[in-house]
SERO-4910 file (N, C-alpha, C, O; in steps of 0.05 Angstrom, whole numbers):
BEGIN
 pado doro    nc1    nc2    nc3   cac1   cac2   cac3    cc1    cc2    cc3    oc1    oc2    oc3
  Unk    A   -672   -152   -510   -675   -179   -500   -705   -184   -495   -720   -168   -485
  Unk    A   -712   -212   -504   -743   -211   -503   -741   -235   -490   -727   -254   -496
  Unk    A   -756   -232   -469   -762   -254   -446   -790   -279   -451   -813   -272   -453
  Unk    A   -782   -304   -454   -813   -315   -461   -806   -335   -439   -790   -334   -421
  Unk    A   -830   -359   -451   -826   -379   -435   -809   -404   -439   -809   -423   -424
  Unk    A   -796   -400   -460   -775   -416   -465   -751   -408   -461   -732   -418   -471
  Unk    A   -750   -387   -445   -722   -372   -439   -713   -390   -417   -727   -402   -401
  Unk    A   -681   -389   -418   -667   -416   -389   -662   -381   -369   -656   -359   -378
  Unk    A   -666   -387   -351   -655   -374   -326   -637   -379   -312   -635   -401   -302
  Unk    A   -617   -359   -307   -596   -357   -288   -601   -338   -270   -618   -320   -275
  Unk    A   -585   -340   -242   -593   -318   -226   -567   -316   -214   -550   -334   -214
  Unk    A   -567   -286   -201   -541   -283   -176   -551   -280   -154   -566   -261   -153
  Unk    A   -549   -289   -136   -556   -285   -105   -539   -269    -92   -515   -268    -99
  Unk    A   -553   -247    -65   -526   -242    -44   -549   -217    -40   -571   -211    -50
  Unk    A   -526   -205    -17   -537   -186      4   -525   -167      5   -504   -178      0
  Unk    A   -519   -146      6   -543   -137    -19   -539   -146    -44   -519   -160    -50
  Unk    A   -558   -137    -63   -549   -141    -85   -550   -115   -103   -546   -116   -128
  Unk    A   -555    -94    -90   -552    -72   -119   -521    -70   -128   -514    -68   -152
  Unk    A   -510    -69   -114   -480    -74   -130   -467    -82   -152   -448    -74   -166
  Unk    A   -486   -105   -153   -469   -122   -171   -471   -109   -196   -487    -92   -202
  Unk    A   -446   -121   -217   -448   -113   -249   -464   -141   -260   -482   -141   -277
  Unk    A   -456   -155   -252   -467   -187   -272   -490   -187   -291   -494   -199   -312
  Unk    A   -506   -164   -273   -531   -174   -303   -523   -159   -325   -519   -171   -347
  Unk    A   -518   -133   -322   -517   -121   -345   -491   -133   -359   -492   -127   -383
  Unk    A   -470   -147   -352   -450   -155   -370   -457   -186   -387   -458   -191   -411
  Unk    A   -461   -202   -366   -483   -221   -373   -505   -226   -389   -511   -249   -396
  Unk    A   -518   -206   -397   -543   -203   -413   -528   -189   -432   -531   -200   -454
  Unk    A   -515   -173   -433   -502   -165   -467   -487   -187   -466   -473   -178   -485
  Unk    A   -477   -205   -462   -465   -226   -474   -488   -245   -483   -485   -254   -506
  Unk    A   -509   -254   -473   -527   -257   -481   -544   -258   -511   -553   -276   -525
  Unk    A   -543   -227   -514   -551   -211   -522   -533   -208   -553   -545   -206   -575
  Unk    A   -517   -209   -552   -485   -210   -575   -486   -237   -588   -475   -240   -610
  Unk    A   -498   -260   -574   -494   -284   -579   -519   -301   -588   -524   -325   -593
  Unk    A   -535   -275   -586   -574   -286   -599   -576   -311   -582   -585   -331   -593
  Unk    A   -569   -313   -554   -586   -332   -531   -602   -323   -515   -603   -302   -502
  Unk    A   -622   -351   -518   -647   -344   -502   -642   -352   -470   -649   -372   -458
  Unk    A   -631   -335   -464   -621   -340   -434   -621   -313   -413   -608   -294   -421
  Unk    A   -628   -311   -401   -622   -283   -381   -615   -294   -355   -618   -315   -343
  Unk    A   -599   -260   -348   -595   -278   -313   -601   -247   -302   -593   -224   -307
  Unk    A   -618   -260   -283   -633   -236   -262   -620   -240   -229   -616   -262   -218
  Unk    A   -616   -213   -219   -612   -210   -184   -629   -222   -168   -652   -225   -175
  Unk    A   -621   -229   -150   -637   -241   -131   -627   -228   -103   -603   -231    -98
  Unk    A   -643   -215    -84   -639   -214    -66   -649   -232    -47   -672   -241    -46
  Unk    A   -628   -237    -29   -643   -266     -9   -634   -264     24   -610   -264     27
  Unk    A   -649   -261     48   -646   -258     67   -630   -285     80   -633   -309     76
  Unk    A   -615   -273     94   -599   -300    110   -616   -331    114   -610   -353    105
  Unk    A   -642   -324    133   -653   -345    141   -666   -361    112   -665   -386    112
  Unk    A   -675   -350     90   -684   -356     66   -669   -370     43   -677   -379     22
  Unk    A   -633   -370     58   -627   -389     42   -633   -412     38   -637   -419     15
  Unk    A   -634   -433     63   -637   -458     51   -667   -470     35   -668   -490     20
  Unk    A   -686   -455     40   -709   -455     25   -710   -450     -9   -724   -459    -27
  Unk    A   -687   -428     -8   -692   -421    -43   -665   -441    -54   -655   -436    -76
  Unk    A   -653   -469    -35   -627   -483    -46   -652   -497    -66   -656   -499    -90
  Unk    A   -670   -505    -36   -689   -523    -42   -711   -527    -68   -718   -545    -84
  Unk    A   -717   -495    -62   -733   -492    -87   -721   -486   -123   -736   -483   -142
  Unk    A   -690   -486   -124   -670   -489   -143   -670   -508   -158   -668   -509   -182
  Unk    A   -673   -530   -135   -674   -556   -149   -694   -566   -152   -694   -591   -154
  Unk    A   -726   -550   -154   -742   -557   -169   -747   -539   -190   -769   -541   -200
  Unk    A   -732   -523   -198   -744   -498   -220   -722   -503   -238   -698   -498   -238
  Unk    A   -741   -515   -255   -730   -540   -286   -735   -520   -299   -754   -525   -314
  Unk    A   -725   -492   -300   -717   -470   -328   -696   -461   -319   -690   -441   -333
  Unk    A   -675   -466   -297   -654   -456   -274   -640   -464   -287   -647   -487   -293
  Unk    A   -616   -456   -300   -590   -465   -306   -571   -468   -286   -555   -486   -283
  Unk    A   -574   -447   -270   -554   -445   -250   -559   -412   -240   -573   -393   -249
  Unk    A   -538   -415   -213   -540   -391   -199   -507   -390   -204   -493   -408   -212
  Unk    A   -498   -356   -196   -478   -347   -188   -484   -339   -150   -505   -338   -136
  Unk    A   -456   -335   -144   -464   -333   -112   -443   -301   -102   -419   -296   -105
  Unk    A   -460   -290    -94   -432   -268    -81   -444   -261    -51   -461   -274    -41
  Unk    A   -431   -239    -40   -423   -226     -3   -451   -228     -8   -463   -220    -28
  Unk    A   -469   -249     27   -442   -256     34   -443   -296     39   -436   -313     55
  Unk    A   -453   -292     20   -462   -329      9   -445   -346      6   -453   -369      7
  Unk    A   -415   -342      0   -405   -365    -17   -394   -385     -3   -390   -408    -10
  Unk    A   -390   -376     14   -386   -406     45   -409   -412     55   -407   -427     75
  Unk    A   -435   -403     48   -452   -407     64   -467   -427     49   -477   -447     59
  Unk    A   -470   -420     12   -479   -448      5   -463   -468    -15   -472   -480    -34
  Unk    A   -439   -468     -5   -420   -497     -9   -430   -518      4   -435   -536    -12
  Unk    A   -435   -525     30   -446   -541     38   -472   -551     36   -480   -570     48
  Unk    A   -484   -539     22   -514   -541     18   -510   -557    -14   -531   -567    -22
  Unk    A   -493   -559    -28   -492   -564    -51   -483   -593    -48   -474   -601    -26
  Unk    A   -486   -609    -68   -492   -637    -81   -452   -646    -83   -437   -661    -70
  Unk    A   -448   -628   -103   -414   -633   -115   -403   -619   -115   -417   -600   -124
  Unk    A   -378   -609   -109   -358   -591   -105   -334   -605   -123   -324   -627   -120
  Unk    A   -327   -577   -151   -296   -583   -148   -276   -583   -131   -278   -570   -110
  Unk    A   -249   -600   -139   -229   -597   -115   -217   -572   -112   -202   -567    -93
  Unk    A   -221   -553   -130   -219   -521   -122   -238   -510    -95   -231   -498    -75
  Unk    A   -261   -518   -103   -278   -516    -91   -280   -514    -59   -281   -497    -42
  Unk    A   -279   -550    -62   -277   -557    -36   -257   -559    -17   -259   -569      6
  Unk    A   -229   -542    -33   -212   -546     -9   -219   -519     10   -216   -526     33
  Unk    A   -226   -495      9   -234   -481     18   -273   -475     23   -283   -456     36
  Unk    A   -283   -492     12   -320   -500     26   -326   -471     15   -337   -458     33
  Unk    A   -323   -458     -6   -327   -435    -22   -334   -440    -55   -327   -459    -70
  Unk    A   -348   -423    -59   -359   -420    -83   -374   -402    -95   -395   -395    -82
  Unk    A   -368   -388   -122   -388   -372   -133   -397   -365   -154   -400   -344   -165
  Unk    A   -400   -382   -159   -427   -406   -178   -439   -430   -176   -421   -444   -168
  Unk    A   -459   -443   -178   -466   -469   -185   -489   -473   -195   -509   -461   -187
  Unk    A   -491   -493   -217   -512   -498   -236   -527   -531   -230   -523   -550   -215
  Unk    A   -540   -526   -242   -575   -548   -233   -571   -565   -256   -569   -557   -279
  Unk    A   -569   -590   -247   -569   -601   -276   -598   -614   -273   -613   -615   -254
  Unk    A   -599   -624   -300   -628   -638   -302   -639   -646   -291   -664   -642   -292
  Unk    A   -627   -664   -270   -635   -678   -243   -648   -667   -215   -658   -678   -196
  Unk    A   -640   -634   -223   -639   -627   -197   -616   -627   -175   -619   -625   -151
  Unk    A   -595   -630   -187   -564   -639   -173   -556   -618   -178   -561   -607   -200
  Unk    A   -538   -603   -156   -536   -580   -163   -497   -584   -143   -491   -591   -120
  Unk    A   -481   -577   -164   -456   -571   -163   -441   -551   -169   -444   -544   -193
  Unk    A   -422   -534   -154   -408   -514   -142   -377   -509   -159   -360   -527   -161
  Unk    A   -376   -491   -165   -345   -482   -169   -331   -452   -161   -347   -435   -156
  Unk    A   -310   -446   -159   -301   -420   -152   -281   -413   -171   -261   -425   -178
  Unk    A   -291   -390   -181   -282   -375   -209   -260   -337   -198   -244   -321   -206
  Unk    A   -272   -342   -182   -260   -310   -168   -230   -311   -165   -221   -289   -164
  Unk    A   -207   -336   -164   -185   -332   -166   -180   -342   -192   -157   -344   -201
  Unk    A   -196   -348   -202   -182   -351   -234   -192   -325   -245   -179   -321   -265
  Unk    A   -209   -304   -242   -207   -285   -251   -189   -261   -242   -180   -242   -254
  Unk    A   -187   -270   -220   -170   -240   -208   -130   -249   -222   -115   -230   -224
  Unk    A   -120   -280   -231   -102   -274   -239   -111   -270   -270    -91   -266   -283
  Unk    A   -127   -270   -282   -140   -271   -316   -129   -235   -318   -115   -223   -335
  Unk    A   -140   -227   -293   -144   -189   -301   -118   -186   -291   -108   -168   -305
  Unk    A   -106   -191   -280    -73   -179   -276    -60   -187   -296    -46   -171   -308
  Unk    A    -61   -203   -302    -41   -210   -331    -43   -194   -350    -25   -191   -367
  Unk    A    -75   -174   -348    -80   -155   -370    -59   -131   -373    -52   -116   -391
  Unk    A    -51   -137   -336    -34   -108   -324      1   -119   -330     21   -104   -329
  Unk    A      2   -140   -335     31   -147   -336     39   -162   -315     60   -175   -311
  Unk    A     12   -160   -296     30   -182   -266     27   -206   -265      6   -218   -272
  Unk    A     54   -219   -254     58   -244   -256     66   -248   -223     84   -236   -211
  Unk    A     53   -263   -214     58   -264   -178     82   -280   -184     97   -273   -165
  Unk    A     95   -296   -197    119   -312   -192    134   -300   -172    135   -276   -178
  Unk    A    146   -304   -155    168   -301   -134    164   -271   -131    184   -257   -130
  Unk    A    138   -258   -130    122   -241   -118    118   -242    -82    116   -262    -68
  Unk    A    118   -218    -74    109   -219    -44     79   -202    -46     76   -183    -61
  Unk    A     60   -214    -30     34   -217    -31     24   -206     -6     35   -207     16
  Unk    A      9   -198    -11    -24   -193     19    -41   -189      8    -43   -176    -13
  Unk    A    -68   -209     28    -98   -212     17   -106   -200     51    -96   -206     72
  Unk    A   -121   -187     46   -139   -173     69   -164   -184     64   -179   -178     45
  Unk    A   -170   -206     86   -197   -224     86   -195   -252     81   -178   -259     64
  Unk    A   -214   -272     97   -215   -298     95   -234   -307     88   -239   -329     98
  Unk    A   -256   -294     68   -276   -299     71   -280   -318     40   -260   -329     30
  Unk    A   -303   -319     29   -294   -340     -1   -279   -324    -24   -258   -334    -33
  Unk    A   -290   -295    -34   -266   -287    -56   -235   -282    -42   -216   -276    -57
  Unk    A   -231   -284    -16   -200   -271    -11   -195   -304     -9   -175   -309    -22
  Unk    A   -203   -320     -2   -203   -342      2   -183   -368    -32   -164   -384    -33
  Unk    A   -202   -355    -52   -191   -353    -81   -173   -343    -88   -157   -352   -105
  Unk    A   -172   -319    -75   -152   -310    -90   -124   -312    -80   -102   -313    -92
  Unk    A   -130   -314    -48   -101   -322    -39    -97   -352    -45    -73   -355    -39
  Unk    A   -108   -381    -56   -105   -399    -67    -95   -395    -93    -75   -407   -100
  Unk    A   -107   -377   -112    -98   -374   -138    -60   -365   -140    -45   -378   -154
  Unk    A    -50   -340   -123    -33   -329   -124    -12   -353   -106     12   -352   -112
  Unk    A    -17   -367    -92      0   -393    -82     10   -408   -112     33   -413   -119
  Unk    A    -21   -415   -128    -10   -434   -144      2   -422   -166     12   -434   -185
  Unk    A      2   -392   -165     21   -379   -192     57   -373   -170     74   -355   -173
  Unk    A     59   -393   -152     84   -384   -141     86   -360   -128    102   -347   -141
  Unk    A     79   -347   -112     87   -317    -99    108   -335    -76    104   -357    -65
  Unk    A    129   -316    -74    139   -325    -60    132   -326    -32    135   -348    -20
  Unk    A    123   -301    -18    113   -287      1     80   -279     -1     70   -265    -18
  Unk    A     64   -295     25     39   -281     30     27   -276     54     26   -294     71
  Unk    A     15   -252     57      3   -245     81    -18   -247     79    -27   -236     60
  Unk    A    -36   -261     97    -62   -257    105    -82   -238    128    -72   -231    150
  Unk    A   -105   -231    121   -107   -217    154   -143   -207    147   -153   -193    129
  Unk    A   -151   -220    166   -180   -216    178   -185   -213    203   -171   -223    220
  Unk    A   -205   -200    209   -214   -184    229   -225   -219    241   -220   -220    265
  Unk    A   -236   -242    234   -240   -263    257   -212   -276    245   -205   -280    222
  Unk    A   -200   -282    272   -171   -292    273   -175   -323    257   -163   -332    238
  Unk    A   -197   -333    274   -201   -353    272   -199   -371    241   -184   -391    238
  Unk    A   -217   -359    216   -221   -359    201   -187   -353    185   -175   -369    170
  Unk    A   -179   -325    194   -152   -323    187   -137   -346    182   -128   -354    160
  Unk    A   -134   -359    212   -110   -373    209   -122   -405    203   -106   -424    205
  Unk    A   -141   -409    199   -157   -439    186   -148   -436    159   -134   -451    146
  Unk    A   -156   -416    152   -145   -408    116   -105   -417    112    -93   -437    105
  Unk    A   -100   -399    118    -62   -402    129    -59   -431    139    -36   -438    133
  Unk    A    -70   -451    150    -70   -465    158    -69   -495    128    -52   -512    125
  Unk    A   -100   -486    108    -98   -492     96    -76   -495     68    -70   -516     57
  Unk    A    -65   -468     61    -58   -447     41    -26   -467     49    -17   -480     30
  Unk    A    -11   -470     76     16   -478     82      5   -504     79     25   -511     66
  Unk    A     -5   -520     80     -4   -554     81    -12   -556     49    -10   -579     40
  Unk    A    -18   -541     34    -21   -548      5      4   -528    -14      1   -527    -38
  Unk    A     20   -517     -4     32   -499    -12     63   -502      3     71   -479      5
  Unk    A     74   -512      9     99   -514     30    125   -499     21    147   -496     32
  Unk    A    117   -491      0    139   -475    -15    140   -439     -9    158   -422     -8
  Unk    A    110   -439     -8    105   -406      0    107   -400     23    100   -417     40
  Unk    A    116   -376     32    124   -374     62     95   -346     61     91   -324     50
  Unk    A     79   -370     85     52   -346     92     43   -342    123     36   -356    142
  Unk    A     47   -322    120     45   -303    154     11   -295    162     -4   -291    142
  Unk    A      4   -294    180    -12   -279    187    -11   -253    199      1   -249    220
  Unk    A    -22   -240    188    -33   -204    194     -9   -183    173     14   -192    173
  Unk    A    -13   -161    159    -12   -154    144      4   -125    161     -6   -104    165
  Unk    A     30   -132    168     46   -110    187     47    -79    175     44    -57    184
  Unk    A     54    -90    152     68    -60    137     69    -70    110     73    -94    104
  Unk    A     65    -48     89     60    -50     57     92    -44     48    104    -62     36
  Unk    A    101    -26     52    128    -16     34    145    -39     16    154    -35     -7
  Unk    A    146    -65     31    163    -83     15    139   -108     -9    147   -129    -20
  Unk    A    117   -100    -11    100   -113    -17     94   -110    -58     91    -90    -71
  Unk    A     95   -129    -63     87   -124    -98     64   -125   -105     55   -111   -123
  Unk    A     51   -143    -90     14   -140    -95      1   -144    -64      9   -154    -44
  Unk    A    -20   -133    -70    -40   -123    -43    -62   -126    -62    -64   -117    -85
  Unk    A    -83   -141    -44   -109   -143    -56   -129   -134    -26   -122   -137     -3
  Unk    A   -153   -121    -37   -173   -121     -5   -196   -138    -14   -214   -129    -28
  Unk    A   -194   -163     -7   -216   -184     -7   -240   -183      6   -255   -203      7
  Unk    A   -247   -158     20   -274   -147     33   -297   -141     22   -299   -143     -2
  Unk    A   -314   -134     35   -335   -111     28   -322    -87     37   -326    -67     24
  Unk    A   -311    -87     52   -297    -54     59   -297    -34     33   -288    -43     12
  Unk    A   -307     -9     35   -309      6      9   -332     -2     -8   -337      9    -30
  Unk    A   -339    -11     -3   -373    -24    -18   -394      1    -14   -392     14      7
  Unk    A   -417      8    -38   -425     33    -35   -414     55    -25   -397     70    -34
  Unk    A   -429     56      1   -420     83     15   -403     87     27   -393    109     30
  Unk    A   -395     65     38   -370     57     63   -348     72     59   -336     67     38
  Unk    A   -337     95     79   -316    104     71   -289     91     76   -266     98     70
  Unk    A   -297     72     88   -268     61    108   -238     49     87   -236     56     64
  Unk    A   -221     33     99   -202     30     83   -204     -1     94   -219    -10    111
  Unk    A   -184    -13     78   -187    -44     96   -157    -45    106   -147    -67    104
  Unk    A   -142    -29    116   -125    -32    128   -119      0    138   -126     21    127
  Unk    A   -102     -6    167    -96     29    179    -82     43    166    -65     36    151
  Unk    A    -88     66    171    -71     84    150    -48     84    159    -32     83    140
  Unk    A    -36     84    181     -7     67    189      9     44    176     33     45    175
  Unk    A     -6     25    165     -2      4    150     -1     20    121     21     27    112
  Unk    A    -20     23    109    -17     38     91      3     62     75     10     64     52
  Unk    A     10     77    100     28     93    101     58     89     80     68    107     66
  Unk    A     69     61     85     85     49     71     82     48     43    103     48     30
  Unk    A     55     48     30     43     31      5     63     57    -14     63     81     -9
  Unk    A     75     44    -34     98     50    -53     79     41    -80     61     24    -81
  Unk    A     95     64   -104     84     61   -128     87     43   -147     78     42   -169
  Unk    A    105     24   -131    107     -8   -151     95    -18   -144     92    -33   -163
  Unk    A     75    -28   -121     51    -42   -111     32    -43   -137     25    -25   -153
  Unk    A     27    -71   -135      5    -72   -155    -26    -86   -141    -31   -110   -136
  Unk    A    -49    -56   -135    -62    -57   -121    -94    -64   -137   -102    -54   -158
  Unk    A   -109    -85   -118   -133    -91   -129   -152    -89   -106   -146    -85    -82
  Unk    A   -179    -94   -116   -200    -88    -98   -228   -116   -112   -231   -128   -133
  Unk    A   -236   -116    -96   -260   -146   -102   -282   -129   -102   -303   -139   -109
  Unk    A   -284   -103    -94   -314    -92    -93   -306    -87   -116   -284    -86   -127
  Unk    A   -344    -79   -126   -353    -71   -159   -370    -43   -149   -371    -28   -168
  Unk    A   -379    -36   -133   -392    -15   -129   -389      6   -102   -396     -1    -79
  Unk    A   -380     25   -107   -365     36   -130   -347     35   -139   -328     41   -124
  Unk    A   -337     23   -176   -317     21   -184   -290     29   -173   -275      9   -170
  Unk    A   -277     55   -166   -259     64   -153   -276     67   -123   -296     79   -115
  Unk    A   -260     52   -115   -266     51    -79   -253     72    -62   -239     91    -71
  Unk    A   -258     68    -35   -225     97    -25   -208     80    -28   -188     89    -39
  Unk    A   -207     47    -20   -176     37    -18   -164     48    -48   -145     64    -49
  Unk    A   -180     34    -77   -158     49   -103   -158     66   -113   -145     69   -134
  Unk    A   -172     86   -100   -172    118    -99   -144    123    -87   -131    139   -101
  Unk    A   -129    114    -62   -115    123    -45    -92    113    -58    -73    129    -58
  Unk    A    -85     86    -70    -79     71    -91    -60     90   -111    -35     93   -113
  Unk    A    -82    103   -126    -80    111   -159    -68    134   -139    -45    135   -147
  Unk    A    -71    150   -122    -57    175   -115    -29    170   -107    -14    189   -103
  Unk    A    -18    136   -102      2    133    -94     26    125   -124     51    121   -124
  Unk    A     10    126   -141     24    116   -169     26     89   -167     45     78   -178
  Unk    A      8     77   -155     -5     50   -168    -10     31   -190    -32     32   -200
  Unk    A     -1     21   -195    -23      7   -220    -43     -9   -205    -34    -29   -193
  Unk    A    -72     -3   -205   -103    -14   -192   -110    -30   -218   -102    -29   -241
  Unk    A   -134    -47   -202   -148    -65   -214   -172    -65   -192   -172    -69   -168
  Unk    A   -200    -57   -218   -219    -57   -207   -234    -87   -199   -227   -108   -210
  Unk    A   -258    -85   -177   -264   -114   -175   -280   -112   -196   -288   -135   -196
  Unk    A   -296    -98   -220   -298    -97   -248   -281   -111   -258   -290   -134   -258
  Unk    A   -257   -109   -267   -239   -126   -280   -238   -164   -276   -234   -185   -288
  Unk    A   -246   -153   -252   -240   -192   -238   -270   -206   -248   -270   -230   -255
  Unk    A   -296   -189   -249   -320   -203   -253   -319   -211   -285   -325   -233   -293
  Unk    A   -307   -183   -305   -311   -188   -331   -298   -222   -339   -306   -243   -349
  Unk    A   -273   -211   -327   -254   -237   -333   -261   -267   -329   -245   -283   -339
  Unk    A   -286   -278   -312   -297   -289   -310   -313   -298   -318   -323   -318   -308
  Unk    A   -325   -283   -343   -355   -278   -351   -357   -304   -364   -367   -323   -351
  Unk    A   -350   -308   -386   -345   -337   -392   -351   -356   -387   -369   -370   -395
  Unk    A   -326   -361   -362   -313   -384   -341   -345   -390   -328   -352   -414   -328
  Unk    A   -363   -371   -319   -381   -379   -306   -400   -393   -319   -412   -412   -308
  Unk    A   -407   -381   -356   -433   -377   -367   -431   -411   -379   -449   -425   -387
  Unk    A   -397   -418   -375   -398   -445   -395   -393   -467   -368   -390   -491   -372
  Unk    A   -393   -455   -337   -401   -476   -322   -437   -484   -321   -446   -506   -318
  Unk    A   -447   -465   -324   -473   -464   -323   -489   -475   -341   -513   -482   -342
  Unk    A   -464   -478   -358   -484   -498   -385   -501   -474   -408   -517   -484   -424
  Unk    A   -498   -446   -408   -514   -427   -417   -484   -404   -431   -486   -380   -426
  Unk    A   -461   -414   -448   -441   -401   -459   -452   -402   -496   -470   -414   -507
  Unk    A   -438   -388   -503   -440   -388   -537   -423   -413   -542   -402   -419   -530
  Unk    A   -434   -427   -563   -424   -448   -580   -389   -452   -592   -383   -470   -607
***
């Protein structure tokens, strides 16, 4: 890839950022498709967000940003337009710059996480569900698995608050799904997702007690939203239970696309 000055720029933001896969999947798509486009990491300190919204919408080679942990509620509101995906949960992770400097938001993380189960055979229809986390990707994804019908879903975050605002939303747009808060016991469950950072690099932890856990049965069809490291302990512990896992690899690829042709920077 040869970088000039007619190259368009994309970037990913978040905290940290060594984690992420995006560039390298991103730039070989790029790269496969002979576009003069790259998209580079950005690391950006909490207080520094709203300065680099600012300076976004003056840097006329910006196609757009992607947004990940722990940004994506943090700059929905900072943005111009929101889809109604978008905005029913004030989440997002992507948004692109248009010519003007107008810069509008979408959320792609539950259309990828059901894109990559389908690869596995799962269909949430009249499925029973748990998302561990309320934050913007658990946020997606427990929206996405509502609108594929699960019959049953649990939610559960460590701030209640957030918890049950989400549940709050998820039952007034959903009246058909019956959704609980806090995540009692796994044994009767068909899919479990951990919508955290929990397991991220080094982190040994799990996102739920091993009491809870204890239950988890080999028809569970278990996923994870971290990318680094690929196998986490939660689908480490998973794959030892006779699992079928899904990496948060799977959910970014599945997206790759969806993002590059919101951005205005996809192949023809």
């Amino acid at each position: 890839m040869i970088v000039t000055g007619t190259t368009a720029v994309v970037g990913i933001i978040g905290n940290p950022i060594v984690q992420v896969k995006s560039p390298g999947a991103m730039n070989r798509y790029f790269a496969d498709h002979a576009l003069n486009h790259v998209l580079v990491p950005i690391e950006i300190a909490p207080d520094a967000i709203p300065s680099f919204m600012t300076m976004v919408r003056g840097w006329t080679n910006c196609r757009g940003i992607i947004v990940t942990v722990p940004y994506k509620q943090v700059v929905a509101p900072l943005l111009d337009e929101l889809t109604p995906r978008a905005e029913r949960f004030g989440t997002v992770n992507v948004f692109r710059r248009d010519s003007d400097g107008t810069l509008s938001g979408e959320m792609f993380d539950g259309v990828g996480f059901i894109a990559a189960a389908a690869r596995h055979g799962v269909d949430p229809r009249g499925k029973r569900a748990a998302v561990v986390g309320a934050g913007g990707v658990a946020c997606a994804i427990a929206n996405s698995l509502c609108e594929h019908d699960v019959a049953h879903l649990a939610i559960q975050d460590l701030d209640t608050a957030k918890q049950d605002a989400l549940i709050g939303k998820l039952r007034a747009a959903f009246p058909a799904t019956e959704i609980v808060a806090g995540v009692a016991e796994t044994a009767n469950l068909d899919i479990l997702v951990n919508g955290t950072p929990v397991g991220m690099n080094d982190d040994p932890r799990l996102p739920l007690s091993d009491a809870v856990l204890s239950g988890l049965s080999g028809r569970c069809f278990v996923a994870d939203v971290v990318t680094a490291p690929t196998m986490t302990p939660f689908l480490t512990l998973a794959k030892q239970r006779g699992c079928v896992i899904q990496t948060g690899l799977e959910m970014t690829e599945t997206q790759l696309e969806s993002l590059a042709a919101f951005m205005g920077v996809a192949a023809p």
